[in-house]
C-alpha positions in Angstrom: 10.3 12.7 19.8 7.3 15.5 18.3 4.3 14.9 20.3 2.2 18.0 19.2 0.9 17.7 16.0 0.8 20.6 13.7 -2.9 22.3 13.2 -2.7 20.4 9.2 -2.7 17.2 10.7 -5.7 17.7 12.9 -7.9 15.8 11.1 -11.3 15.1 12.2 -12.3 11.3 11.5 -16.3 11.3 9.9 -17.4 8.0 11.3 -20.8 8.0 9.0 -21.5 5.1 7.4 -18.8 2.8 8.9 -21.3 1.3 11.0 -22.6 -0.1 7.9 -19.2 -0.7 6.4 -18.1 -2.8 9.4 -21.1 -5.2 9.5 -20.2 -6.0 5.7 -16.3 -7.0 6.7 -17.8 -8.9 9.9 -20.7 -10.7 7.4 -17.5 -11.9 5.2 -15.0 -12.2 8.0 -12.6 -10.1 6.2 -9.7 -7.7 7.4 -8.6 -4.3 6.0 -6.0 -2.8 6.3 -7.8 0.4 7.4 -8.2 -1.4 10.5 -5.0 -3.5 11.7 -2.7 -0.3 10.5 -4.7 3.0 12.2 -4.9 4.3 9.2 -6.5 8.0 9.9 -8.4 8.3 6.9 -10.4 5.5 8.0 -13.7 7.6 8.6 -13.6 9.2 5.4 -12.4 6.1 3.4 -15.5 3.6 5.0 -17.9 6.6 4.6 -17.4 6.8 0.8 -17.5 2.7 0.6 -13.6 2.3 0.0 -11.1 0.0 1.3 -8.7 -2.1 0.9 -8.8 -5.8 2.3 -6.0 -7.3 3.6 -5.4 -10.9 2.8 -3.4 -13.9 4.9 -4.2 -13.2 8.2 -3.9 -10.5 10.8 -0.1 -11.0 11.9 3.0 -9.9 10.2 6.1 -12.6 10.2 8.2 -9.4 10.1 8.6 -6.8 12.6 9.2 -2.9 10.8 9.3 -0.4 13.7 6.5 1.9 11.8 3.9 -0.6 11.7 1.1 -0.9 13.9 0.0 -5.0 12.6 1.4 -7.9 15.2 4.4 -9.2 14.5 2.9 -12.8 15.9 3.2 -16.5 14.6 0.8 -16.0 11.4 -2.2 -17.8 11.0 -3.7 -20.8 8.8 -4.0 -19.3 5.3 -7.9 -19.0 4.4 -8.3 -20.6 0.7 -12.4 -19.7 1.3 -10.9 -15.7 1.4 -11.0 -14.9 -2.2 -14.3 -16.0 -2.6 -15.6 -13.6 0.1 -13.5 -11.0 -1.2 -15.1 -11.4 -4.2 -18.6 -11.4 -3.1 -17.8 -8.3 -0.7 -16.5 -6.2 -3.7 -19.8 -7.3 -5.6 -21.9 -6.4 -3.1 -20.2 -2.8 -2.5 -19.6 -2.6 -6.2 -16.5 -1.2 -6.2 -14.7 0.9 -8.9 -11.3 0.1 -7.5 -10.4 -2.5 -5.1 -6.9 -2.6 -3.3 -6.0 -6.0 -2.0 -2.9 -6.1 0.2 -1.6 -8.7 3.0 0.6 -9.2 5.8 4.5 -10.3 4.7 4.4 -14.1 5.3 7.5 -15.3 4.9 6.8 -18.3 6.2 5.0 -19.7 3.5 6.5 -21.4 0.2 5.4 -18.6 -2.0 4.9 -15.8 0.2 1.4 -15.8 -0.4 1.2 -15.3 -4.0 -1.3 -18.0 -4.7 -3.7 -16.4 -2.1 -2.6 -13.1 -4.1 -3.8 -14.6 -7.4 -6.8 -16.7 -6.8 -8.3 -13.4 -5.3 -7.7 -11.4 -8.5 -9.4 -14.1 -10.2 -12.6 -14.5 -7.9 -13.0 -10.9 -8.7 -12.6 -10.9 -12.6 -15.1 -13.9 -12.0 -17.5 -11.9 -10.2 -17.4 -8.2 -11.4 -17.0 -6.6 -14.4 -15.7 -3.2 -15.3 -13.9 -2.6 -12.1 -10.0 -1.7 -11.4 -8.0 -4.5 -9.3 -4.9 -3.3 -7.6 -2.5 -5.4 -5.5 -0.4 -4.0 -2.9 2.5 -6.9 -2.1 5.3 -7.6 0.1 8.7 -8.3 -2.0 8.4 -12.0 -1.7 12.1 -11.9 -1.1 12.5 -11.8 -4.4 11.5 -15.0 -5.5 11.0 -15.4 -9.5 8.2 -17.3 -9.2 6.1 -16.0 -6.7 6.0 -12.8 -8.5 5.3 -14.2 -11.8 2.4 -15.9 -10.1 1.0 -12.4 -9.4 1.7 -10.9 -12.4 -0.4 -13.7 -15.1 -3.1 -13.4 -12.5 -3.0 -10.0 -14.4 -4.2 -7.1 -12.1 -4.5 -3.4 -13.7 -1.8 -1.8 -11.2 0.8 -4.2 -8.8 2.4 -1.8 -6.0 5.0 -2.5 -3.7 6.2 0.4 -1.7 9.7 1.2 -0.9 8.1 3.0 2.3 11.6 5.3 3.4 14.9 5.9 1.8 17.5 3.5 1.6 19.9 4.5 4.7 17.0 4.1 7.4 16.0 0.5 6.0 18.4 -0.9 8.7 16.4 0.8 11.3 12.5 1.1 9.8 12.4 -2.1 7.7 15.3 -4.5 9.6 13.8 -7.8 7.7 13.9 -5.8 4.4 16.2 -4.4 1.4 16.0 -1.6 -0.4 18.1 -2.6 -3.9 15.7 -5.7 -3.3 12.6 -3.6 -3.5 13.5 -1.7 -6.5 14.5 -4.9 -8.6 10.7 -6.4 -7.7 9.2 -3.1 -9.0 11.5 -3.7 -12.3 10.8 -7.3 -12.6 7.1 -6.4 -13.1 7.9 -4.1 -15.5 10.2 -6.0 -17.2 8.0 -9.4 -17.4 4.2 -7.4 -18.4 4.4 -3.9 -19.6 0.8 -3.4 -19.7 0.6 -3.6 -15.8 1.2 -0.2 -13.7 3.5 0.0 -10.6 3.2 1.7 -8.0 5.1 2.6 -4.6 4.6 5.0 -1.8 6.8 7.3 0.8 6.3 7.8 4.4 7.9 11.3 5.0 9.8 12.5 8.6 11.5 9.2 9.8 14.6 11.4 9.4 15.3 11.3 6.0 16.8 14.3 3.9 15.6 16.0 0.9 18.1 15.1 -1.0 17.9 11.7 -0.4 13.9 11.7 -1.4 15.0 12.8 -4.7 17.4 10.0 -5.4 14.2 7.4 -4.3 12.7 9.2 -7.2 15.4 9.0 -9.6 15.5 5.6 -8.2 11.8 4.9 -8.9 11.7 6.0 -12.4 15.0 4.2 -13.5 12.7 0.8 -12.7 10.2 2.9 -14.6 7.4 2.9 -11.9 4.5 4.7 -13.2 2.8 6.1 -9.7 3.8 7.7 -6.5 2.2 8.1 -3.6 3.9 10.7 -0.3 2.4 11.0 2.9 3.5 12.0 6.6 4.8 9.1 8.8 2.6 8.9 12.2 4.0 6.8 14.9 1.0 4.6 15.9 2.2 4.7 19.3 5.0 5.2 21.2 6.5 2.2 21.0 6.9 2.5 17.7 9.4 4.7 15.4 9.6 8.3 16.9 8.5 11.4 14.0 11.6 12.8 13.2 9.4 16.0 11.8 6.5 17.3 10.6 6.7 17.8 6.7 4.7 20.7 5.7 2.1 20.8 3.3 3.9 23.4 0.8 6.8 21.0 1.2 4.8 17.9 -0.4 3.5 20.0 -3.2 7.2 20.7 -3.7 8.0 16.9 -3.8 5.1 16.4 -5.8 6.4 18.8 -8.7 9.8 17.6 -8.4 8.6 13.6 -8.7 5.9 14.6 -12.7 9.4 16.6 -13.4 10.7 12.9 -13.7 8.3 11.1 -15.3 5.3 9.7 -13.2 2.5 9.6 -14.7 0.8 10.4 -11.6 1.8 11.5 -7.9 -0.3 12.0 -4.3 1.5 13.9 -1.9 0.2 15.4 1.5 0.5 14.9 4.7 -2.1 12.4 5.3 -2.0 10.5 1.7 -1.5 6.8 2.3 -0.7 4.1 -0.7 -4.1 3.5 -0.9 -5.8 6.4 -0.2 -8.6 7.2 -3.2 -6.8 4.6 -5.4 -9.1 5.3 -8.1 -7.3 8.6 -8.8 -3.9 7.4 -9.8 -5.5 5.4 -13.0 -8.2 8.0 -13.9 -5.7 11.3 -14.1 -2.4 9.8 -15.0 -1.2 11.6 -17.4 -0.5 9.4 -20.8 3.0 9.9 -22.3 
């Protein structure tokens, strides 16, 4: 297993403002993912007033070996927490807003209704702002997805997270073909919403096969693309295979527009939501 990092990953965290940020999430009693995944852009995210709630509880039913959230018998869903959400984007007044969630697979619909009724409160509440919904695959089931889709958000990703032979070791509980067809499913049903998915890069994948999740990608025709470098939260989790390095993700990046994204984030510390607002405000229009 790496355990130096390389000097371009040496990023200092800014922790202005995320005093403030924090007593706004504790006011509300709401999660982000900022928080229960170590994300490191934390500190510059909460200082410019991003980030992206996380719905349904802190605990995961599944368990992926990258993840740094509890795989731990999920809680009692909160049908008060899109109303807060909605107050708490208001009161930030937010451009874009990412709401994600824990996988609950225990539930009927995977949490789609929670899903919904929180793009709603916020349509309700605020004007003029981007919603985007970052989901699990609700293994697959019609419905559920449909029930996120009329609730019409601006951009539904789901992100296929590594390439299709390491599933069986990063993402045990998941499927790969399975992840595609829900990114063509909402295609398919409501052209008028983007998709998006992201890439975590040195898990031991090879270049060749990060092209084919491209090729891949667009054949479902997913409009945005997001490619950062895996981090092992700890050790118990997934060893770094490598370090990718930042003139190989500008590479990546030219290859992914080459096919057809309208607009791709690639570096080493990019994250699926990671200035969100960008994707929507520079795509490019074909």
């Amino acid at each position: 297993m790496l355990k130096r990092h390389p000097v371009w990953l040496n990023k200092k965290i800014s922790f202005n403002k995320m005093t403030q940020m924090q007593a706004l999430l504790n006011k509300f009693k709401l999660n982000t993912v900022c928080q229960s995944a170590a994300c490191p852009n934390i500190g510059e995210c909460f200082a410019e007033g991003e980030a992206a709630f996380i719905i349904l509880g802190k605990y995961c039913s599944r368990n992926c070996s990258f993840c740094n959230i509890d795989n731990l018998e999920p809680e009692s869903v909160d049908h008060d927490e899109p109303r807060r959400i909605a107050e708490a984007v208001r009161e930030l007044n937010l451009k874009h807003v990412v709401i994600t969630s824990v996988t609950r697979d225990d539930l009927s619909d995977g949490g789609a209704g929670v899903f919904a009724s929180t793009v709603r409160n916020i349509k309700e509440n605020t004007q003029d702002l981007i919603i985007e919904v970052l989901i699990p695959d609700f293994q697959l089931n019609r419905e559920s997805l449909n029930i996120v889709i009329d609730s019409k958000p601006d951009i539904i990703a789901h992100n296929l997270e590594t390439v299709g032979r390491l599933y069986s070791e990063v993402r045990p509980q998941a499927d790969y073909e399975r992840s595609l067809e829900v990114l063509d499913i909402i295609k398919r049903t409501d052209r008028d919403i983007f998709t998006k998915s992201g890439l975590m890069l040195g898990l031991g994948e090879r270049e060749e096969e990060i092209l084919e999740v491209f090729d891949d990608l667009r054949a479902v025709a997913c409009d945005f693309l997001s490619i950062g470098q895996y981090l092992a939260p700890t050790l118990k989790h997934y060893p770094i295979s490598d370090y990718v390095e930042p003139k190989k993700f500008r590479e990546y990046k030219e290859q992914a527009i080459k096919r057809g994204f309208s607009y791709v984030m690639s570096a080493p510390y990019v994250r699926s939501s990671y200035r969100a607002g960008e994707y929507l405000r520079n795509r490019v229009k074909f």
